[in-house]
C-alpha positions as CSV (number, residue, x, y, z in Angstrom):
1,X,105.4,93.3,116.6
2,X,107.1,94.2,120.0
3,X,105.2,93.1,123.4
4,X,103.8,97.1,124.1
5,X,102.4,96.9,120.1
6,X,100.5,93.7,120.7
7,X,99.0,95.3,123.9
8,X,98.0,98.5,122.3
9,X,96.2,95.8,119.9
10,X,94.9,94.5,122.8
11,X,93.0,98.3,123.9
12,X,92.2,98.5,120.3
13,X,90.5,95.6,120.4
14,X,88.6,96.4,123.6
15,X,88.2,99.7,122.4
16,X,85.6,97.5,119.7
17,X,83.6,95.8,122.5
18,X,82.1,99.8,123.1
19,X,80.2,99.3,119.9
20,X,78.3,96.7,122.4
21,X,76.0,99.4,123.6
22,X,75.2,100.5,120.0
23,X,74.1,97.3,118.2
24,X,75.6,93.8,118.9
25,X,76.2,92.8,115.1
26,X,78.4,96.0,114.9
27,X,80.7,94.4,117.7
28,X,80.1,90.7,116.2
29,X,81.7,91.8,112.6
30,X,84.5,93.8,114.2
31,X,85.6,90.7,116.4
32,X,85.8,88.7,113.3
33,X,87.8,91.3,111.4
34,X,90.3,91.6,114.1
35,X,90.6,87.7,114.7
36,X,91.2,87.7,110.8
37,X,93.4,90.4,111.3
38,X,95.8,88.3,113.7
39,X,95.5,85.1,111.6
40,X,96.9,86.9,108.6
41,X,99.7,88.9,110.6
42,X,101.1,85.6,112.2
43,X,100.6,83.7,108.5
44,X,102.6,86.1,106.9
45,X,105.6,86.4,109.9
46,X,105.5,83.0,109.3
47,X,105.5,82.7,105.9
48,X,107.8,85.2,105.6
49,X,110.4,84.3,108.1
50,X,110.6,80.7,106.7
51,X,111.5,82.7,103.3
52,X,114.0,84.4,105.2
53,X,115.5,81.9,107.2
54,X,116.1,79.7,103.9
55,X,117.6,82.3,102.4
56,X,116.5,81.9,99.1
57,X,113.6,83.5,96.9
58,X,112.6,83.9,93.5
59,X,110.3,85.8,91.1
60,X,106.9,84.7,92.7
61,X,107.7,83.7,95.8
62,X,104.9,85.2,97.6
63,X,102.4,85.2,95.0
64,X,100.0,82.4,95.6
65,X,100.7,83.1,99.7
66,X,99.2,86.7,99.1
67,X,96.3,85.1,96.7
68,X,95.1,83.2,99.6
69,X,95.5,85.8,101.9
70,X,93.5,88.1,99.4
71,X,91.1,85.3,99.6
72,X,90.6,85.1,103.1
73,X,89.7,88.8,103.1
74,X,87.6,88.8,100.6
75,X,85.7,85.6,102.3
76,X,85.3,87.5,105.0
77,X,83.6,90.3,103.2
78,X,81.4,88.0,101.4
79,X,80.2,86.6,104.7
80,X,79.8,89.6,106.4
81,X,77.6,91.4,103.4
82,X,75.3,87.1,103.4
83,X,74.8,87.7,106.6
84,X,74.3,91.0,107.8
85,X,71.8,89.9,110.7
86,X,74.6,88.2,112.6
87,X,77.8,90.8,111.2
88,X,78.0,94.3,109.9
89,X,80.8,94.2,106.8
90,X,81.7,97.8,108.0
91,X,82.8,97.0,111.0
92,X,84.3,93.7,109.7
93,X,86.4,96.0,107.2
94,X,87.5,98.4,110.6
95,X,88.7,95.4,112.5
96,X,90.8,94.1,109.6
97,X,92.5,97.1,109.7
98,X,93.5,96.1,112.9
99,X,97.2,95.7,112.6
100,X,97.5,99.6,110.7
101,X,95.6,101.2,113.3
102,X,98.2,99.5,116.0
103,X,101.0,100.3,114.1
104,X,99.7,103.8,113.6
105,X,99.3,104.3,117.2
106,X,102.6,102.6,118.2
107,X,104.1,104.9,116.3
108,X,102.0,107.9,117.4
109,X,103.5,107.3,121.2
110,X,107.3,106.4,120.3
């Protein structure tokens, strides 16, 4: 992601502190899904550009790297739903989308 994309993430993701006014566990759950959001993204450029940079892949490279990731997610979800005094798993799901919704909107304005 390009400098403007990460700042567009950046609105998005102050565009989430709004829900503030409606109910704090709302804004808690969407924080979380966008700071999983970002841990993902920069695990897989990482992942991935190591792959790259080797220059060599095979069958199931990325399988168990995508497992984990699915895992994460999933965790996330699961903690949301066991503990939806302190996080709403809605809003948790939104902000995990963060990365599409930037990306949609990057390319909205190009």
């Amino acid at each position: 992601m390009t400098k403007k994309t990460w700042k567009i993430a950046y609105l998005v993701i102050a565009a989430g502190l709004v829900t503030l006014i409606v109910d704090w566990r709302w804004t808690t759950g969407y924080m979380l899904g966008c700071l999983v959001a970002i841990v993902l993204y920069k695990r897989n450029e990482h992942f991935w550009s190591g792959i790259l940079d080797t220059g060599h892949a095979q069958k199931g490279t990325g399988f168990f790297h995508f497992l984990i990731n699915y895992g994460l997610m999933a965790g996330v979800l699961i903690l949301s739903a066991l503990y939806p005094q302190y996080l709403n798993i809605f809003a948790c799901a939104i902000g995990m989308m963060l990365i599409k919704i930037t990306s949609v909107i990057d390319m909205m304005f190009q």
